[in-house]
PDB file with SEQRES, HELIX, SHEET and CRYST1 records, atoms N, CA, C and O in Angstrom:
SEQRES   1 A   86  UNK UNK UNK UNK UNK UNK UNK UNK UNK UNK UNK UNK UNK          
SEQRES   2 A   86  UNK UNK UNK UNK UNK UNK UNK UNK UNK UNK UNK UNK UNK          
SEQRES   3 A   86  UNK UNK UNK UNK UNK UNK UNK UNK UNK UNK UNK UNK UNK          
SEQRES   4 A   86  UNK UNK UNK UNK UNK UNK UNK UNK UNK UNK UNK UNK UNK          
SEQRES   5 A   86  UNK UNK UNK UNK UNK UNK UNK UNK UNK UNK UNK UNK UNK          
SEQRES   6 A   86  UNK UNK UNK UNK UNK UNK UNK UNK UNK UNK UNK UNK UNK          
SEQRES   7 A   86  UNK UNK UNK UNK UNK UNK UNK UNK                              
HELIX    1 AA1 UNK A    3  UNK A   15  1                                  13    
HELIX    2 AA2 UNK A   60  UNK A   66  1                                   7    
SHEET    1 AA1 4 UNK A  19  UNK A  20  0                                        
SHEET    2 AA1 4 UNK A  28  UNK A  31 -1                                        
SHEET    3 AA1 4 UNK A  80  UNK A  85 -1                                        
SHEET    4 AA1 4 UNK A  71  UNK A  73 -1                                        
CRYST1    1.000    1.000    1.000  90.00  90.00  90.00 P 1           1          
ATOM      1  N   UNK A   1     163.090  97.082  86.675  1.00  0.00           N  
ATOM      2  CA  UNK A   1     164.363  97.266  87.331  1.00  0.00           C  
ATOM      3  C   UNK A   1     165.327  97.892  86.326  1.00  0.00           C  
ATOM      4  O   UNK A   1     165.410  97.498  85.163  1.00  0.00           O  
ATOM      5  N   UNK A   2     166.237  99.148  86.970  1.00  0.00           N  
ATOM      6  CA  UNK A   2     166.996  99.688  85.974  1.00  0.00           C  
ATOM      7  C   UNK A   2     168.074  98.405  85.533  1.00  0.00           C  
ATOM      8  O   UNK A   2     167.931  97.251  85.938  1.00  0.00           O  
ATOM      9  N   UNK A   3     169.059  98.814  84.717  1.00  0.00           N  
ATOM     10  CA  UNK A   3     169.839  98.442  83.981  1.00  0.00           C  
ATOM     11  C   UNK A   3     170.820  97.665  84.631  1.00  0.00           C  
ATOM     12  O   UNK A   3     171.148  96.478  84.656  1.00  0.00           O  
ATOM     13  N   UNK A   4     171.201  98.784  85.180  1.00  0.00           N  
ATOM     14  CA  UNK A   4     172.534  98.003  86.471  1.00  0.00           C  
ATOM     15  C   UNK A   4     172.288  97.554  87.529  1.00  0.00           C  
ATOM     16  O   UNK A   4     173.092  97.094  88.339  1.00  0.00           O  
ATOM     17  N   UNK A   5     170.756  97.677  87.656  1.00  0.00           N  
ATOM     18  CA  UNK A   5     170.666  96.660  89.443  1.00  0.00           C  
ATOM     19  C   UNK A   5     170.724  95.045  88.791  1.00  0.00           C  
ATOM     20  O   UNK A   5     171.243  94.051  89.299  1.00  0.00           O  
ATOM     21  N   UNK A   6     169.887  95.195  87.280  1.00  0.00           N  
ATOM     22  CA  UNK A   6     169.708  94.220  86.380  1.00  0.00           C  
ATOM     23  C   UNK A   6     170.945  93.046  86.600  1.00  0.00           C  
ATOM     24  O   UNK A   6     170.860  91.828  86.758  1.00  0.00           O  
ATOM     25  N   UNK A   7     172.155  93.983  86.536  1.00  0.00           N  
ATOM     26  CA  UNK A   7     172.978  92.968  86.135  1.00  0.00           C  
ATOM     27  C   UNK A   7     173.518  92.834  87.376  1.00  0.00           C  
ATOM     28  O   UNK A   7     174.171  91.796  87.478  1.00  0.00           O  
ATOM     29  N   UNK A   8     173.474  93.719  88.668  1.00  0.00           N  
ATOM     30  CA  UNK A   8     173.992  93.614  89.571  1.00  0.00           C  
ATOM     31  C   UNK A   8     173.196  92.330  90.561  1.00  0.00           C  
ATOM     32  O   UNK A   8     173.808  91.745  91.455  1.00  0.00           O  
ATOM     33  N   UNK A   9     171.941  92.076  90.255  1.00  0.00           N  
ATOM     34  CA  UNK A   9     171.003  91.330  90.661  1.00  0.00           C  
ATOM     35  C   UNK A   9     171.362  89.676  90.138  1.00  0.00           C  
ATOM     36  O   UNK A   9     171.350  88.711  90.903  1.00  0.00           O  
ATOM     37  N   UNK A  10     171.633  89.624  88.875  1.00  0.00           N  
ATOM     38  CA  UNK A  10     172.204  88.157  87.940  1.00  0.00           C  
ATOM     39  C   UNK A  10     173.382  87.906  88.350  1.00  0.00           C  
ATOM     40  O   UNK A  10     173.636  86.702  88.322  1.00  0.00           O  
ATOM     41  N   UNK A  11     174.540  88.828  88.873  1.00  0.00           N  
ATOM     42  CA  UNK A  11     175.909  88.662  88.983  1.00  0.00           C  
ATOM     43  C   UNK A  11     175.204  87.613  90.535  1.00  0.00           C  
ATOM     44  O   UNK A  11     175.395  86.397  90.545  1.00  0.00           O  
ATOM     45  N   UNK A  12     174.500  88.246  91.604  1.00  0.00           N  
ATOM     46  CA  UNK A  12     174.759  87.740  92.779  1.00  0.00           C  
ATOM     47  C   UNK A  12     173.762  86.664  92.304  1.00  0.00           C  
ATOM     48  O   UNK A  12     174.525  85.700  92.255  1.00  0.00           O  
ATOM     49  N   UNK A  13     172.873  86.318  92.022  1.00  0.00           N  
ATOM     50  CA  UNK A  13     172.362  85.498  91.871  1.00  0.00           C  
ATOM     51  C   UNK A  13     173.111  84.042  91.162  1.00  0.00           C  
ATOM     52  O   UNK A  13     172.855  82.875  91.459  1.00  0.00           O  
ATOM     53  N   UNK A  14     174.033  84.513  90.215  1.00  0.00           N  
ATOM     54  CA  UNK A  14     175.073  83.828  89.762  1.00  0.00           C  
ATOM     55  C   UNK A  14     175.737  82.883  90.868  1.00  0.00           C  
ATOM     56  O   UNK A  14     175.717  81.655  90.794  1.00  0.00           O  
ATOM     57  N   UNK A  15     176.162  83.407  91.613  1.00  0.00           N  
ATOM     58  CA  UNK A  15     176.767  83.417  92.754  1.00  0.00           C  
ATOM     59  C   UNK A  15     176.188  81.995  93.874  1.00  0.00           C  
ATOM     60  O   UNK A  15     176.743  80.991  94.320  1.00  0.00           O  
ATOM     61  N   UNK A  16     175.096  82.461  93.965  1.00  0.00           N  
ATOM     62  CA  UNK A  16     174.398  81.886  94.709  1.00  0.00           C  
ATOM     63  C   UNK A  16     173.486  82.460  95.727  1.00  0.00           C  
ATOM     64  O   UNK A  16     172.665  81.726  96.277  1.00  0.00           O  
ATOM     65  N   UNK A  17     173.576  83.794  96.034  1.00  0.00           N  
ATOM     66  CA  UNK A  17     173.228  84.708  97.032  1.00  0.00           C  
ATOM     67  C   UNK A  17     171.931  84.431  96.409  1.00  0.00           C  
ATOM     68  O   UNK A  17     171.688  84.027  95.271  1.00  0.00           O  
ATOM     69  N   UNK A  18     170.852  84.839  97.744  1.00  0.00           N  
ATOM     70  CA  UNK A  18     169.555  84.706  97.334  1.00  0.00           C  
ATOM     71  C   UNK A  18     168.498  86.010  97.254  1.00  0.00           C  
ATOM     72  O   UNK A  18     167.729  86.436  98.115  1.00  0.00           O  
ATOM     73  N   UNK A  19     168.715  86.404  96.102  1.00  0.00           N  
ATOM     74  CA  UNK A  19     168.014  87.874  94.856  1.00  0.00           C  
ATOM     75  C   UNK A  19     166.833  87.311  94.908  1.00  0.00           C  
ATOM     76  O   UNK A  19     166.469  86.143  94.779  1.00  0.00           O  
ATOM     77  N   UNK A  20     165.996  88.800  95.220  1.00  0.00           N  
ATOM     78  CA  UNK A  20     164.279  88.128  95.067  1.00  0.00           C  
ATOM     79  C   UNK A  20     164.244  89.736  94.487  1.00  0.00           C  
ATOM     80  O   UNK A  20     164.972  90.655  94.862  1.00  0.00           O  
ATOM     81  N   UNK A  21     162.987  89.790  93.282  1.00  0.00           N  
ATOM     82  CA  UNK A  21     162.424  90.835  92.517  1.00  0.00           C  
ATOM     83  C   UNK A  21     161.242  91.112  93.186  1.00  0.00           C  
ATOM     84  O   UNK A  21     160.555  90.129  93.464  1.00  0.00           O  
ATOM     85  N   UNK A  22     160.800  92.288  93.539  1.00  0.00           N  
ATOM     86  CA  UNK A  22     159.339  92.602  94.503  1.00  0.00           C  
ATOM     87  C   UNK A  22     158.856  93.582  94.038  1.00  0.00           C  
ATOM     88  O   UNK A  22     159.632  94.538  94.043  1.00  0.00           O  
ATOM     89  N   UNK A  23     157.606  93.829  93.507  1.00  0.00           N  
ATOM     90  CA  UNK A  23     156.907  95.165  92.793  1.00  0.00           C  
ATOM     91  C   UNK A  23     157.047  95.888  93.362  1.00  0.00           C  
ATOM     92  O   UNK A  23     157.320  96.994  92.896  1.00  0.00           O  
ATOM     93  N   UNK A  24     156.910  95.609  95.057  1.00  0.00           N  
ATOM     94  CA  UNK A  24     156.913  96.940  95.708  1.00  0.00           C  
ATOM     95  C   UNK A  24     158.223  98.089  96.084  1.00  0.00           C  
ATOM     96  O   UNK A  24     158.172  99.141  96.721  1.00  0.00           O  
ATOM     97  N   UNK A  25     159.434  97.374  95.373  1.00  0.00           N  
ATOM     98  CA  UNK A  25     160.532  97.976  95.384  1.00  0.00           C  
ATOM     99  C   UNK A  25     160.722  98.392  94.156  1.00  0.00           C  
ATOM    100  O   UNK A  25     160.119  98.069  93.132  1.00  0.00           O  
ATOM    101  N   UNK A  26     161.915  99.400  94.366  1.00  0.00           N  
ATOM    102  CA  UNK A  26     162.352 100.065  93.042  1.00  0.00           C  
ATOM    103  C   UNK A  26     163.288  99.048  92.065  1.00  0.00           C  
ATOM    104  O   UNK A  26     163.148  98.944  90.847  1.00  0.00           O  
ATOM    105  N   UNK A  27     164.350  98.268  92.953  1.00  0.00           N  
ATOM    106  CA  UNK A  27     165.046  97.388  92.461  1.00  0.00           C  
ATOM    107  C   UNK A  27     165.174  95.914  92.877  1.00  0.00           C  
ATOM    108  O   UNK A  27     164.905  95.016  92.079  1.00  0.00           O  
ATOM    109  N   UNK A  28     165.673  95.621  94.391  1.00  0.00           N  
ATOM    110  CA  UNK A  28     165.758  93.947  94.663  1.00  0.00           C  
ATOM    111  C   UNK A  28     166.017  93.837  96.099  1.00  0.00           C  
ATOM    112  O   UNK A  28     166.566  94.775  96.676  1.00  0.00           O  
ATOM    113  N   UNK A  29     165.690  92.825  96.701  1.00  0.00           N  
ATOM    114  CA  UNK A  29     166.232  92.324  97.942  1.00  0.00           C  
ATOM    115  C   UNK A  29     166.712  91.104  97.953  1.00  0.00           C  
ATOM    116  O   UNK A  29     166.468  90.166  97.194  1.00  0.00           O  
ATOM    117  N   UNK A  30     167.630  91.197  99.146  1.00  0.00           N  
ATOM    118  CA  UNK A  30     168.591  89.988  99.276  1.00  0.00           C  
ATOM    119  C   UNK A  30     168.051  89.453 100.312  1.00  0.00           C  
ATOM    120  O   UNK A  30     167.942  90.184 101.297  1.00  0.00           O  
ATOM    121  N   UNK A  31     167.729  88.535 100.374  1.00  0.00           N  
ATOM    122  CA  UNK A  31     167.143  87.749 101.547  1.00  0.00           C  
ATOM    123  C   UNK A  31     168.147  87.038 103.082  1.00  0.00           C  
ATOM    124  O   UNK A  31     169.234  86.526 102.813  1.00  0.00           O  
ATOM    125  N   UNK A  32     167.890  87.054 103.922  1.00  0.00           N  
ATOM    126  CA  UNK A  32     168.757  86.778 104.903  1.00  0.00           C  
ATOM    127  C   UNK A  32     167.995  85.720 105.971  1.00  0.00           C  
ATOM    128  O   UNK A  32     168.132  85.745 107.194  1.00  0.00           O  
ATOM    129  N   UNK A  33     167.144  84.771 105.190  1.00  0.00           N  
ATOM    130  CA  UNK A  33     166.607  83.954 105.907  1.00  0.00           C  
ATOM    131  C   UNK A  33     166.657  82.354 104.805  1.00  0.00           C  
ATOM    132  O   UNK A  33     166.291  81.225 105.130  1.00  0.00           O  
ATOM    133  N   UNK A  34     167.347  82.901 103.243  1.00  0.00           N  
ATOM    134  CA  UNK A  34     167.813  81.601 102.876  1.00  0.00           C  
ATOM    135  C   UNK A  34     168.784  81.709 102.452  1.00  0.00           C  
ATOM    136  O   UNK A  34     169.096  82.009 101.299  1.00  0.00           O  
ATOM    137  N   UNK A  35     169.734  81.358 103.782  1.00  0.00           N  
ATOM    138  CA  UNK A  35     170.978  81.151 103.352  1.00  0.00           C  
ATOM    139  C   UNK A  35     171.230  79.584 103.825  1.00  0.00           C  
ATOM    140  O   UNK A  35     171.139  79.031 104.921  1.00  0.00           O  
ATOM    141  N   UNK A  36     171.570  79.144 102.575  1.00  0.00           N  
ATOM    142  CA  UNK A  36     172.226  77.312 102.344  1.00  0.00           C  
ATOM    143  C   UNK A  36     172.907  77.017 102.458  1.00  0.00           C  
ATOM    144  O   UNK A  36     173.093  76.318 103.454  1.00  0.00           O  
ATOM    145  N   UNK A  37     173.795  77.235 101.667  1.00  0.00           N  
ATOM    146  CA  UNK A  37     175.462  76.480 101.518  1.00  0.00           C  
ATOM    147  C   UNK A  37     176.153  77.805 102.047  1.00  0.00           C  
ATOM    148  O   UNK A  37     177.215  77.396 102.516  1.00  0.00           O  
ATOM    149  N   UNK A  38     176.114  78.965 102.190  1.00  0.00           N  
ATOM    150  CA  UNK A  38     176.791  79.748 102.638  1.00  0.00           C  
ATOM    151  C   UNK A  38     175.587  80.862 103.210  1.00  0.00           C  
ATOM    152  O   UNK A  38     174.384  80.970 102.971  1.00  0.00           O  
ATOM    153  N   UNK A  39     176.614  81.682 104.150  1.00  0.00           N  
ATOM    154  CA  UNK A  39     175.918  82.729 104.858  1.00  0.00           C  
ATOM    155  C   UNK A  39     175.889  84.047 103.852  1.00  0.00           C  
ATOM    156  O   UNK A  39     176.854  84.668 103.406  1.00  0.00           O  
ATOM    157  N   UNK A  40     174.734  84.233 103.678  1.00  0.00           N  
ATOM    158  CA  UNK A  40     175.024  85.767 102.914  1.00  0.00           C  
ATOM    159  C   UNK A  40     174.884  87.008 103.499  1.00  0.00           C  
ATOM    160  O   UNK A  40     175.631  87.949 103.232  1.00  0.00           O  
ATOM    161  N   UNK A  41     173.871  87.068 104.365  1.00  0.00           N  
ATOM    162  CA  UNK A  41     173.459  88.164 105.190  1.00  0.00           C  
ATOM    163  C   UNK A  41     172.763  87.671 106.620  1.00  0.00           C  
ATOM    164  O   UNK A  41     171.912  86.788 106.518  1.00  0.00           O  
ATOM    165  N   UNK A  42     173.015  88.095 107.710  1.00  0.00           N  
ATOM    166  CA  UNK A  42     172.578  87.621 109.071  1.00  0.00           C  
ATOM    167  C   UNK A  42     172.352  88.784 110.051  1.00  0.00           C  
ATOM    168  O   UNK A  42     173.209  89.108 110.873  1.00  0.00           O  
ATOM    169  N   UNK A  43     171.331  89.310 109.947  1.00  0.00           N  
ATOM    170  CA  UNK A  43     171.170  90.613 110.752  1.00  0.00           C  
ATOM    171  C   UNK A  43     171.503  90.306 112.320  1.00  0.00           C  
ATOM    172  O   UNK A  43     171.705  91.268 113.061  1.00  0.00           O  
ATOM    173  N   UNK A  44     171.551  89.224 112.739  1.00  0.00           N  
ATOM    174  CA  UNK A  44     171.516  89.235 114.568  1.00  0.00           C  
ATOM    175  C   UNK A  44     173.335  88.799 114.621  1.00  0.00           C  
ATOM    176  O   UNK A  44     174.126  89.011 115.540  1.00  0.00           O  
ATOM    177  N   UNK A  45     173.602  88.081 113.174  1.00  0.00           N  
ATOM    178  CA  UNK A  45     175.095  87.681 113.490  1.00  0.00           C  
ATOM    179  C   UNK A  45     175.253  86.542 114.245  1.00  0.00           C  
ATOM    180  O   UNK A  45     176.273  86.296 114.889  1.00  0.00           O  
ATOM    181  N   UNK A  46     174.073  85.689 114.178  1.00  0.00           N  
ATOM    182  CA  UNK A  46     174.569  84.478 114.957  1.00  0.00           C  
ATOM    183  C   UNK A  46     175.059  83.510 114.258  1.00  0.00           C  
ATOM    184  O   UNK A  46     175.612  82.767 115.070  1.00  0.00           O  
ATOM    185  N   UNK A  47     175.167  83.116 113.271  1.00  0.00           N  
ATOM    186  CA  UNK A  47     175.745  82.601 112.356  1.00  0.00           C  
ATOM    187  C   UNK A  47     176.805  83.182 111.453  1.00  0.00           C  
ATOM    188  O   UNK A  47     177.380  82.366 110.732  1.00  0.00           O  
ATOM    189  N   UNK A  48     177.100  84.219 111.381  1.00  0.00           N  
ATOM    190  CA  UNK A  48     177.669  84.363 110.207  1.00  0.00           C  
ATOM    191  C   UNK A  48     178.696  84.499 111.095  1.00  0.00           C  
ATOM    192  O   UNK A  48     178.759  84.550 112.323  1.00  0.00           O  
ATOM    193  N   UNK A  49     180.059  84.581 109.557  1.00  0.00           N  
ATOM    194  CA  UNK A  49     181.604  84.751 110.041  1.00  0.00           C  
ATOM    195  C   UNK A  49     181.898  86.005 109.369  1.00  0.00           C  
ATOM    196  O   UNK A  49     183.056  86.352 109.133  1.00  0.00           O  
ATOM    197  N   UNK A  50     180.887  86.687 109.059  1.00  0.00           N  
ATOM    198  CA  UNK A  50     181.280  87.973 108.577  1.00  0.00           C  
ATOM    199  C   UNK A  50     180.902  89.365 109.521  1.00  0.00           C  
ATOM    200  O   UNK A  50     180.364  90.401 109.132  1.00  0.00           O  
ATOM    201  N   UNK A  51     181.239  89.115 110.491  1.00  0.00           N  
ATOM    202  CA  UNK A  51     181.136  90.138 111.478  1.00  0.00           C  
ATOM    203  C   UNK A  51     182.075  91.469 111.233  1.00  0.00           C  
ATOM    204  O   UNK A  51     181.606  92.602 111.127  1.00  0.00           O  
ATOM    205  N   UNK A  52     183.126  91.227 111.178  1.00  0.00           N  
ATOM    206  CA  UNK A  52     184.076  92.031 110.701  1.00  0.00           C  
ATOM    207  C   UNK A  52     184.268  92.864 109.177  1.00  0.00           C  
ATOM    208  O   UNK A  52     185.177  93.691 109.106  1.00  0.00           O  
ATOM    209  N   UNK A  53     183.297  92.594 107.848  1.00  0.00           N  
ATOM    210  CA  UNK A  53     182.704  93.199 107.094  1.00  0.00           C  
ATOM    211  C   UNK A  53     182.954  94.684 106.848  1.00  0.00           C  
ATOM    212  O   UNK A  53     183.713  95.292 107.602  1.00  0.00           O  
ATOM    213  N   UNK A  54     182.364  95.282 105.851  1.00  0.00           N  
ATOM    214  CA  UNK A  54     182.783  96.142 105.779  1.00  0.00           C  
ATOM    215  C   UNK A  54     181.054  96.543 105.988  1.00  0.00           C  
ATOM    216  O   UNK A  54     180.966  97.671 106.473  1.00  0.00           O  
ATOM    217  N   UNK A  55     179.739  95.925 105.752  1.00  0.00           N  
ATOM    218  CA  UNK A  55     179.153  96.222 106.616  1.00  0.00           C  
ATOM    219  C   UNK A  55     178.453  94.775 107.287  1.00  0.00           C  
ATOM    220  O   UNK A  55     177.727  93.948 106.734  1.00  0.00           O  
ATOM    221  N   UNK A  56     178.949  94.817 108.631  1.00  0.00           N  
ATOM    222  CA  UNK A  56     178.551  93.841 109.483  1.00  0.00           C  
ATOM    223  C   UNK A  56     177.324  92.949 109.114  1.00  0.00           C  
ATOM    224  O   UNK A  56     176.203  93.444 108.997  1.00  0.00           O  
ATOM    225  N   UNK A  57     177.607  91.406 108.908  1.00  0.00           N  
ATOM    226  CA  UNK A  57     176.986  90.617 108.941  1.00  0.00           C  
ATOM    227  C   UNK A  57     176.472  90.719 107.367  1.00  0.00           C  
ATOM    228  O   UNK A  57     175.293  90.430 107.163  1.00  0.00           O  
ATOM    229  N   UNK A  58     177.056  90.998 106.574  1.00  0.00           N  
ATOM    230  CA  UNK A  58     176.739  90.874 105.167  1.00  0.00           C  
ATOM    231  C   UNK A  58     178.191  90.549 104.530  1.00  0.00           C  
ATOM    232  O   UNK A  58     179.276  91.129 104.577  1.00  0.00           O  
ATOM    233  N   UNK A  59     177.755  89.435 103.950  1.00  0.00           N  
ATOM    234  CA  UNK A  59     179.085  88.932 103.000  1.00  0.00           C  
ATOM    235  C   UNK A  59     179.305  89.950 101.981  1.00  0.00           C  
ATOM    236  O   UNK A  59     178.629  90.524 101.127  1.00  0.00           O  
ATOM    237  N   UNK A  60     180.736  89.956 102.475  1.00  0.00           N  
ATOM    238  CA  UNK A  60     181.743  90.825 101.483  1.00  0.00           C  
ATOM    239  C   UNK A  60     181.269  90.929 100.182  1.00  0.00           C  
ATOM    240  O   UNK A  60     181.036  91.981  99.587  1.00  0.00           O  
ATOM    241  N   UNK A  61     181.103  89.539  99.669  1.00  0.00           N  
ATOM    242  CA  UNK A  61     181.234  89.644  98.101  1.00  0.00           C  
ATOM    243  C   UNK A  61     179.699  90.613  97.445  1.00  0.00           C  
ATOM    244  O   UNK A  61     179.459  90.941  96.283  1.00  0.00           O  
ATOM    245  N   UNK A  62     178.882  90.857  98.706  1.00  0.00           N  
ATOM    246  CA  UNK A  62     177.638  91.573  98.657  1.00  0.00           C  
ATOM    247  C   UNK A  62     177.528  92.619  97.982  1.00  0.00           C  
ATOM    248  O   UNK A  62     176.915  92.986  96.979  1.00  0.00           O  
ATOM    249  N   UNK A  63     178.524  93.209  99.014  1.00  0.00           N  
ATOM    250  CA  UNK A  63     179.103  94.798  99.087  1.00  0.00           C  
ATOM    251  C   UNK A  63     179.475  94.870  97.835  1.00  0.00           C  
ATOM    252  O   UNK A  63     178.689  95.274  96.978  1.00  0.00           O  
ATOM    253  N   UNK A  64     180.937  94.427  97.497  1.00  0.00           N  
ATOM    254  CA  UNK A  64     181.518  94.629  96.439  1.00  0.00           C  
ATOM    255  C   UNK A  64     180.901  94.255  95.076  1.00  0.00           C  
ATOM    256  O   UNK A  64     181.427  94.893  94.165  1.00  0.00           O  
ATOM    257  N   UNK A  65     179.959  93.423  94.684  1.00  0.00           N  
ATOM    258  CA  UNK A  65     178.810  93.849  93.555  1.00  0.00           C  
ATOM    259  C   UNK A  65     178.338  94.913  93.373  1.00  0.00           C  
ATOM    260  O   UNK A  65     178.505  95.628  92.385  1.00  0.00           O  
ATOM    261  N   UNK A  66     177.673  95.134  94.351  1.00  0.00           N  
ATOM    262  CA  UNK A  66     176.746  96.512  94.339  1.00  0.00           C  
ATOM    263  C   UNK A  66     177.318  97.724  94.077  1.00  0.00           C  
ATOM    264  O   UNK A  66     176.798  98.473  93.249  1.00  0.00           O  
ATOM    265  N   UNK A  67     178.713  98.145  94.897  1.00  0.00           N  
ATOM    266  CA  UNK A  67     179.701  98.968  94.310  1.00  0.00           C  
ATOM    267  C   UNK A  67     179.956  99.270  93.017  1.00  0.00           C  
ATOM    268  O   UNK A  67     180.165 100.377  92.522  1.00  0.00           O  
ATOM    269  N   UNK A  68     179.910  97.782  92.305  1.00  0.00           N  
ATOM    270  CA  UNK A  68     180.432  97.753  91.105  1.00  0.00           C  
ATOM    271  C   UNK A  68     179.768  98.448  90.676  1.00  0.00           C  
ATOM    272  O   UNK A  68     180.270  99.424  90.118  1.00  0.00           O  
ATOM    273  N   UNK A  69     178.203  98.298  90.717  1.00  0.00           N  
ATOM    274  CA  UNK A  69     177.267  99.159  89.890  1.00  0.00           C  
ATOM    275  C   UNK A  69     176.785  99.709  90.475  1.00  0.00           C  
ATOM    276  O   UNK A  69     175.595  99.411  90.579  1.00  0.00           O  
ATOM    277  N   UNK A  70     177.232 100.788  91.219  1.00  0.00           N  
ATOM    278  CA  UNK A  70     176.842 101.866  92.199  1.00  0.00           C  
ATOM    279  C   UNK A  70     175.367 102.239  92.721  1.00  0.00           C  
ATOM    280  O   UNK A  70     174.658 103.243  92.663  1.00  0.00           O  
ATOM    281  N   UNK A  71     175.223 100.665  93.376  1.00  0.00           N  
ATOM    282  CA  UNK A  71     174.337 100.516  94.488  1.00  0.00           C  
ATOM    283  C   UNK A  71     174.910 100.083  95.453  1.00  0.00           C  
ATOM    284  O   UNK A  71     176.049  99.616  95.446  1.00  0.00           O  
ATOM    285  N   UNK A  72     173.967 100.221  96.679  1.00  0.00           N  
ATOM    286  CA  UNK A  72     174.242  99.366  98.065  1.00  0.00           C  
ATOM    287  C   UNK A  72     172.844  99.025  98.918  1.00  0.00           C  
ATOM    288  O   UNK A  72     171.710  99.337  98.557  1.00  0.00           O  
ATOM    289  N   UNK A  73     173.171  98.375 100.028  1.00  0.00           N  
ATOM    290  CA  UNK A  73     172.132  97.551 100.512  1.00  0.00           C  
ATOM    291  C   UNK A  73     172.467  97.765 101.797  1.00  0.00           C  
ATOM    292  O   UNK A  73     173.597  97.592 102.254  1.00  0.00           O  
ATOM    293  N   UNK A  74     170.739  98.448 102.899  1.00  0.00           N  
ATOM    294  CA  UNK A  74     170.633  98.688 103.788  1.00  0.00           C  
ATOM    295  C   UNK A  74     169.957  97.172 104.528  1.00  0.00           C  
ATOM    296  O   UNK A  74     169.971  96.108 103.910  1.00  0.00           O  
ATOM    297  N   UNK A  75     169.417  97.305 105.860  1.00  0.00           N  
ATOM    298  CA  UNK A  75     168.377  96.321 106.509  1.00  0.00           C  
ATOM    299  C   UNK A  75     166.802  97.091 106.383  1.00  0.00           C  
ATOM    300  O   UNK A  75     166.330  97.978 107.095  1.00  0.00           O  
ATOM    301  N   UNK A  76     166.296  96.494 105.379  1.00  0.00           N  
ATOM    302  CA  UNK A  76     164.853  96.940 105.631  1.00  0.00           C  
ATOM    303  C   UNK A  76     164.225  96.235 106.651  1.00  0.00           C  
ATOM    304  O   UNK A  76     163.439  96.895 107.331  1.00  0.00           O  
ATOM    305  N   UNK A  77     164.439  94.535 107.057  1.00  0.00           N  
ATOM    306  CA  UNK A  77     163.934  94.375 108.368  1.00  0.00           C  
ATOM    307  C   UNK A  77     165.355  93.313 108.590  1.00  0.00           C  
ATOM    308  O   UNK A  77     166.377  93.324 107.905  1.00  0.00           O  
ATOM    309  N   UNK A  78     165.097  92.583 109.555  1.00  0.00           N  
ATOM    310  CA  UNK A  78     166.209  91.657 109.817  1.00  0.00           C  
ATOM    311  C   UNK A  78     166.297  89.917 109.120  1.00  0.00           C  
ATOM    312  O   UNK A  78     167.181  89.073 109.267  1.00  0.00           O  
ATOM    313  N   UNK A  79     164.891  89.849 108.281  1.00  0.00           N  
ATOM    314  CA  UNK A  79     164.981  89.470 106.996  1.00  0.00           C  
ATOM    315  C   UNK A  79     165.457  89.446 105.555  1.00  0.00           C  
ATOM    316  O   UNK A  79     165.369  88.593 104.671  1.00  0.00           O  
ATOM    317  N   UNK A  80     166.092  90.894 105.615  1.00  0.00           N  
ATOM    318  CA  UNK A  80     166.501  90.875 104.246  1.00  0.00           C  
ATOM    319  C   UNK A  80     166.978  92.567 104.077  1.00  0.00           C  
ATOM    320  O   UNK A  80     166.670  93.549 104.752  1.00  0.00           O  
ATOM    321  N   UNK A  81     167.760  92.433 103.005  1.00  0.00           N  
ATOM    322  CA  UNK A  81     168.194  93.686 102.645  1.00  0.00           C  
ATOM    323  C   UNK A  81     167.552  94.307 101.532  1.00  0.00           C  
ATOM    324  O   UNK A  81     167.254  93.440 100.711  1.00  0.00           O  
ATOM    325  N   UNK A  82     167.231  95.400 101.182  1.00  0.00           N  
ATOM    326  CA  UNK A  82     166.874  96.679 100.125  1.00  0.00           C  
ATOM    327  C   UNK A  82     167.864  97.115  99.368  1.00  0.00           C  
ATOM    328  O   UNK A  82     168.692  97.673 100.088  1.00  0.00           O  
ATOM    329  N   UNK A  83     168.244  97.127  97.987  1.00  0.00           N  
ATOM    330  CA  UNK A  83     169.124  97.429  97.258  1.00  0.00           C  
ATOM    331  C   UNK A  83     168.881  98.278  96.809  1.00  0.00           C  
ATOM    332  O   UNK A  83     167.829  98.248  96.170  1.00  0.00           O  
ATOM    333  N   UNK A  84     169.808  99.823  96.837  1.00  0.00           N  
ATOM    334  CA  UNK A  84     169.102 101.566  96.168  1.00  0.00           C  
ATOM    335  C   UNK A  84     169.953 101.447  95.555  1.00  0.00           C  
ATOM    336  O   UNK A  84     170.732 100.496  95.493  1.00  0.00           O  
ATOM    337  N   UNK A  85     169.932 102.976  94.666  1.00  0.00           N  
ATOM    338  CA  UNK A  85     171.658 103.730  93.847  1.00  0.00           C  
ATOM    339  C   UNK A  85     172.187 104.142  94.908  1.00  0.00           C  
ATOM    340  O   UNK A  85     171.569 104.256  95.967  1.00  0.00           O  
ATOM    341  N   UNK A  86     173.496 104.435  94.734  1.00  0.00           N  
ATOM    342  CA  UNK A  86     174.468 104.652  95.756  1.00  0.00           C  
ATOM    343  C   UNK A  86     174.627 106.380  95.815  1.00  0.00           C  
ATOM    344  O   UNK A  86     175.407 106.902  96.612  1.00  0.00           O  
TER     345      UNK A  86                                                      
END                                                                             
């Protein structure tokens, strides 16, 4: 994993968001099927309160990591998100 997904990956993980490392990716996915104490990502939106987002059904504080280090995160399925360069 490059440099800055590196740290962009520890920041959310910090956090609590749930970061998983997968060979078969270039960098990381965020998972959207363990969320605990808070909602992080919810592809159908039945739970979450982040509908209104800047992208729907993914917690804010998501987005704005990844920015930091100029990545972002699509839906590879409705399990989890794919983190690229931006």
């Amino acid at each position: 994993m490059k440099h800055h997904a590196k740290n962009a990956f520890n920041k959310l993980k910090r956090l609590g968001c749930p970061v998983f490392e997968r060979d078969d990716v270039e960098y990381f996915i965020i998972s959207a099927e363990y969320n605990s104490k808070e909602v992080w990502a919810d592809y159908y939106m039945e739970y979450s309160i982040h509908k209104d987002a800047p992208v729907p059904g993914v917690h804010p504080k998501i987005t704005e990591i990844l920015e930091e280090f100029n990545l972002f995160a699509e839906w590879e399925t409705p399990g989890g998100l794919i983190v690229y360069d931006l």
